[in-house]
C-alpha angles and dihedrals in degrees: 000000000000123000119209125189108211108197113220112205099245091209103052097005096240122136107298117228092190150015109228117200126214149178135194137163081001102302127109131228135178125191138177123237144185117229089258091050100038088052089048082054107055090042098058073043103064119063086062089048096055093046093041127080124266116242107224106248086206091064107043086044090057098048084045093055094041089052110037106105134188085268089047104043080045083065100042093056089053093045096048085048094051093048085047100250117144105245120174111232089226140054127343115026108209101258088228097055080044084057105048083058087045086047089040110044082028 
């Protein structure tokens, strides 16, 4: 049997194209959009993006890969199934499917 995730826009409720995640005053936050929304939402974005400071990806990578566990990487697995990401059961998990969950469960 196939298994097929359809993504719902969480603002107007049409077909979503992407899950965008987010964090802000330390929590995190994901949300499906369709193209129209998503690009409504960058955009409002922007102008802050471009003002605010840029968190070295180098550093957070390394703090993600020194504390991601058996338990963890179990979770992760789960988590990247249930939002329809292809995730191997064994070995490496792609870092930037490691840091949507972190994104995500903050």
């Amino acid at each position: 049997m196939v298994s097929r995730t359809i993504r719902i826009d969480d603002i107007d409720g049409t077909s979503a194209n992407s899950t965008i995640a987010f964090s802000i005053d330390g929590k995190s936050y994901s949300i499906d959009l369709s193209e129209e929304n998503e690009k409504k939402f960058r955009a409002a974005l922007e102008p802050y993006i471009r003002a605010a400071e840029s968190i070295r990806k180098e550093r957070r990578t390394k703090v993600v890969t020194e504390t991601t566990g058996i338990d963890q990487r179990m979770a992760i697995r789960e988590w990247a199934k249930t939002q329809g990401l292809s995730v191997s059961q064994r070995g490496r998990i792609a870092q930037d499917i490691v840091d949507q969950f972190h994104l995500h469960h903050g």
